[in-house]
N, C-alpha and C positions, 0 to 999 in steps of 0.2 A: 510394580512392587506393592506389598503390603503397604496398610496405611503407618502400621505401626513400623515398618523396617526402618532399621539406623544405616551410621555409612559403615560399619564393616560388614553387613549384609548388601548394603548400594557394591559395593567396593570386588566384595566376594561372587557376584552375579557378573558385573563385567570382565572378569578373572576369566570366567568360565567360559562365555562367549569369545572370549580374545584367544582363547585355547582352540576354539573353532574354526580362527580365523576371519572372524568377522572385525569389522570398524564397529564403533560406538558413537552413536551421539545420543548425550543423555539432556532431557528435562527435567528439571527438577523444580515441581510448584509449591506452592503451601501445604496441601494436606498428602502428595503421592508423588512418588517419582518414576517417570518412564525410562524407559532405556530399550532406545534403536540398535536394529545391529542391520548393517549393512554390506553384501558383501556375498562372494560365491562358497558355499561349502554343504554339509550335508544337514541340511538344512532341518528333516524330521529326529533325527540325532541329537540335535542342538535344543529342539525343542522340549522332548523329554527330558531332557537332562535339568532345563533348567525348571521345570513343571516340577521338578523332583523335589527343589528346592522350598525349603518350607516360607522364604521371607519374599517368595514370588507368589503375586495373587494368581495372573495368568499369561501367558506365551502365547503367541498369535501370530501367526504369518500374513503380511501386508502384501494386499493381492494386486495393487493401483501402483503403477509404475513409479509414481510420486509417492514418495514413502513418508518424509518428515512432513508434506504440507499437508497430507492426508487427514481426513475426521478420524479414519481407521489407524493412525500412530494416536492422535491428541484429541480425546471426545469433548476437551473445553475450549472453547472461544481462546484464541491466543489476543491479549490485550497488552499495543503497544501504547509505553508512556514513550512523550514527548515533552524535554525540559519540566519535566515532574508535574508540570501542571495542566497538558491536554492527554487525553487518553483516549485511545482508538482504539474498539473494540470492546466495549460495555455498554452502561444506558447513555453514554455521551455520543450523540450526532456532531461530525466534527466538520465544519467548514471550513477549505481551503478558496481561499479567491486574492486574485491580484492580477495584473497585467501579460499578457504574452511576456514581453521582454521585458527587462531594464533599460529604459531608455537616458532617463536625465537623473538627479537627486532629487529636484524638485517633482519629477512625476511619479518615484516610488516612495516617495514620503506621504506625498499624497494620497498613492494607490493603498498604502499601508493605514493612512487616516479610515480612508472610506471603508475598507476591509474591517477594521477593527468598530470603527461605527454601527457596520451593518450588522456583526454576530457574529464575523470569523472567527475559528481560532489560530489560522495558518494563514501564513503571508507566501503566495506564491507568485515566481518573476523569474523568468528564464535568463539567464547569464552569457551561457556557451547555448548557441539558438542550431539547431539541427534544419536547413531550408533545400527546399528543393531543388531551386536555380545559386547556383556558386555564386551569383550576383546580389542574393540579397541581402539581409543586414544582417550577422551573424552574432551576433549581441557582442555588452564589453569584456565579455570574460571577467578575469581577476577585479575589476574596475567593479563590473558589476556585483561582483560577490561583495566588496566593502559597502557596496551602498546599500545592497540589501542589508548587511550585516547593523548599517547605521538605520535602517527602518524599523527595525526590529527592537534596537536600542531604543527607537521613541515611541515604538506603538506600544508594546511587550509581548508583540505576537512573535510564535516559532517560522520557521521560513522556509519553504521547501524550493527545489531548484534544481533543473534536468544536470546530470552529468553525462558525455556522452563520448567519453573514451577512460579505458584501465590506469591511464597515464596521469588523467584528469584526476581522479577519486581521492587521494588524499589532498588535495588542495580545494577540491570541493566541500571536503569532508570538516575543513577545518571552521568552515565557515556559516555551514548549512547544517540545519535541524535535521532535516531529511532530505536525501537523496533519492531524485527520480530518474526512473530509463523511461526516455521516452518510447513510442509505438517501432521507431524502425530499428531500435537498439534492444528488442525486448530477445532475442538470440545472438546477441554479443557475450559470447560466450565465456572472452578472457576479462571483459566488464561485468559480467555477472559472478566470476571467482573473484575479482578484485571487492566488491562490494559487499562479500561473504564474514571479509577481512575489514570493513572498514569503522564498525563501531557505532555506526549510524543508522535508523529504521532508515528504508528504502521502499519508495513505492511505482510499484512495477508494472508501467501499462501493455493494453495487450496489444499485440501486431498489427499490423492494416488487414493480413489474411491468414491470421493464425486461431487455431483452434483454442477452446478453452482445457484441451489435454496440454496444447503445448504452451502454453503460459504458467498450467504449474507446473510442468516441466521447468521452464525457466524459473518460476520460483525455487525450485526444488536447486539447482546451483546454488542460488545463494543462500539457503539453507543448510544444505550441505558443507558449504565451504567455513560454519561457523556464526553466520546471522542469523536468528529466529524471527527477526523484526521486519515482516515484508508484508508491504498490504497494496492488495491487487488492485487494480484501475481496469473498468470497462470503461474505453473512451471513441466504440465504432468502431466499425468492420467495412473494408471494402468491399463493396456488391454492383451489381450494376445500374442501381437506383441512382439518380441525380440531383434528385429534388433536394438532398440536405448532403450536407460534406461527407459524411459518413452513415454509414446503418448502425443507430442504436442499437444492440444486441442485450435488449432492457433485462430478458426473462437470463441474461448470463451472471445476473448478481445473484438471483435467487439459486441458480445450477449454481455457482459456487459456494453459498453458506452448504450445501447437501452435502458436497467434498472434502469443505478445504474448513480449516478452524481460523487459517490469517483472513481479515477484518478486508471489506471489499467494496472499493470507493467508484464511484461513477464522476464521469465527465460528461455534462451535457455543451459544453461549450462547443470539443473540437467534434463529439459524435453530432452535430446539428450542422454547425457553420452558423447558425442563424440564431441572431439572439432575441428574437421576438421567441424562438422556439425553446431556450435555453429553459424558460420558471415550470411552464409546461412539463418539461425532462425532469425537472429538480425532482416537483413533487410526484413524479412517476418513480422516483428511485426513492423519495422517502417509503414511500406504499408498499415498494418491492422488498423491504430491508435493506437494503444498503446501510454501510456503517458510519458513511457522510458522501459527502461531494468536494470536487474540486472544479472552480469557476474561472471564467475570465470576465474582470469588472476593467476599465481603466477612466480616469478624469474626465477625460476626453478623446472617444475613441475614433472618431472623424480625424484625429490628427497623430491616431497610434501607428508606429511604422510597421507591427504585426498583427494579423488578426482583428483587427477592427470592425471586421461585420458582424463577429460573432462575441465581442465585449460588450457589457451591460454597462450602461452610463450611471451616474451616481442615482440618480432618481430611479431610473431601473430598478436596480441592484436593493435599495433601499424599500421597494416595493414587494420585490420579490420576498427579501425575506418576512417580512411582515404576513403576506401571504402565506409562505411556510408554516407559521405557526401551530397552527390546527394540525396540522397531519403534523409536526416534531411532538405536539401532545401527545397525538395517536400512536405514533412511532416508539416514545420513550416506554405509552405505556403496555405496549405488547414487548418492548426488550426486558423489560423487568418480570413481565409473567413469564418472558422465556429464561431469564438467568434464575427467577425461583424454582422453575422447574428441573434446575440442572443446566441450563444451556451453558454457563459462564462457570 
């Protein structure tokens, strides 16, 4: 639309489209508003017609299967808030860190101290735990959700925390900042409509062997289904390298700023296994652009019942970030010549 267009010209455009048979999903930002249409019909028809329109600047057919997560629907950075005070996807680098699991009170109070000491802005701690063998420790669920909930209360960090079935979502939702799919749930198809619907940013990591077509494809569900707020995770790819848990797939945050306008977070924890490897990855993903990271730090992780080789001990973690500094310099200061130039 025009910059200048009001809503009975917003109003009179979808009119017109919906005459065509197409679906609508609109954006509407501070200076312009878009409007999708989605859907089978005669598609160069549609498009003249509304060209014709004087309060339309221009019509363009989206060639990327992925239509809403697309650069080519929204040429601006989509930037989600979280609890009004962290923002993902501007000159803020956002740090998420905290433990695999929820283990006790006492260790995510903890996990939540050292997080919020270190520079986090997000308290991350898995609840309902997704494990390979039936035998291992599937975290407390609901249990765990309060306790994060009370970490949160005493650090005043936001919380993020895997949900990993449709069923789960509003009871996750009730409790958690944001909601994650983890890597084996990123094509859980009736959880990525549920999540569409759930009122909560969502961040969506990508498969153990899935392309970066088909993760915004998965984004694109829950886009479609009514959420705008999804920010993507590179957290490693299956390969048949051994030496680290997973294949970092570093150059897929930069392929996705080129794509995608949702905000794109790296995982060096579970793409390493190894957390000598972890600060190394960090600042490899500050360099690349990435829009933050998400960590696994815990008290003491010689005695954590998940993931322990690849959690940062307090002195670690505290190291780390201190080392980051210089490149979050560097970082903020090439996002702000990029949001002067339009990028944001």
């Amino acid at each position: 639309m025009r910059k200048n267009a009001v809503r009975e010209d917003i109003d009179s455009v979808i009119r017109r489209i919906e005459d065509f048979g197409y679906k609508i999903h609109t954006i509407e930002g501070e200076e312009r508003v878009v409007i999708g249409a989605i859907g089978v019909g005669d598609t160069s028809a549609c498009l003249e017609s509304l060209e014709a329109m004087d309060c339309v600047e221009k019509a363009v057919r989206i060639s990327a299967p992925y239509k809403f997560v697309s650069l080519e629907f929204k040429k601006s950075r989509t930037v989600i808030r979280i609890n009004d005070r962290v923002h993902v996807g501007n000159s803020e680098f956002v740090v998420m860190a905290g433990p695999c699991s929820v283990e006790s009170e006492r260790q995510i109070l903890e996990s939540a101290e050292l997080a919020a000491k270190g520079g986090a802005h997000v308290l991350r701690g898995g609840a309902f735990k997704p494990r390979t063998s039936p035998y291992d420790f599937q975290g407390m669920e609901e249990a765990g959700l309060k306790l994060l909930a009370k970490a949160r209360e005493h650090s005043g960090l936001a919380i993020v925390t895997e949900v990993m079935s449709d069923q789960d979502v509003a009871l996750v939702a009730s409790y958690a900042d944001i909601l994650q799919v983890g890597a084996r749930n990123m094509q859980n198809f009736a959880l990525l409509k549920a999540l569409g619907r759930c009122g909560r940013p969502v961040l969506l990591k990508r498969g153990l062997s899935s392309t970066i077509k088909e993760l915004l494809m998965s984004a694109e569900y829950i886009v479609a289904h009514g959420n705008n707020d999804v920010m993507l995770c590179e957290r490693g790819i299956r390969t048949f390298e051994t030496a680290t848990r997973n294949t970092c797939d570093i150059v897929a945050c930069a392929v996705l700023r080129e794509l995608t306008h949702l905000p794109v977070i790296l995982d060096p924890s579970h793409a390493t296994g190894k957390r000598s490897l972890v600060p190394p990855l960090a600042r490899a993903g500050v360099a690349i652009g990435a829009d933050g990271l998400i960590l696994e730090i815990h008290p003491n992780p010689q005695k954590a019942i998940s993931d322990g080789a690849q959690s940062l001990d307090p002195a670690q973690w505290f190291h780390m970030m201190e080392d980051l500094q210089p490149y979050l310099a560097l970082w903020k200061k090439s996002r702000l010549a990029e949001m002067g130039a339009g990028g944001v």
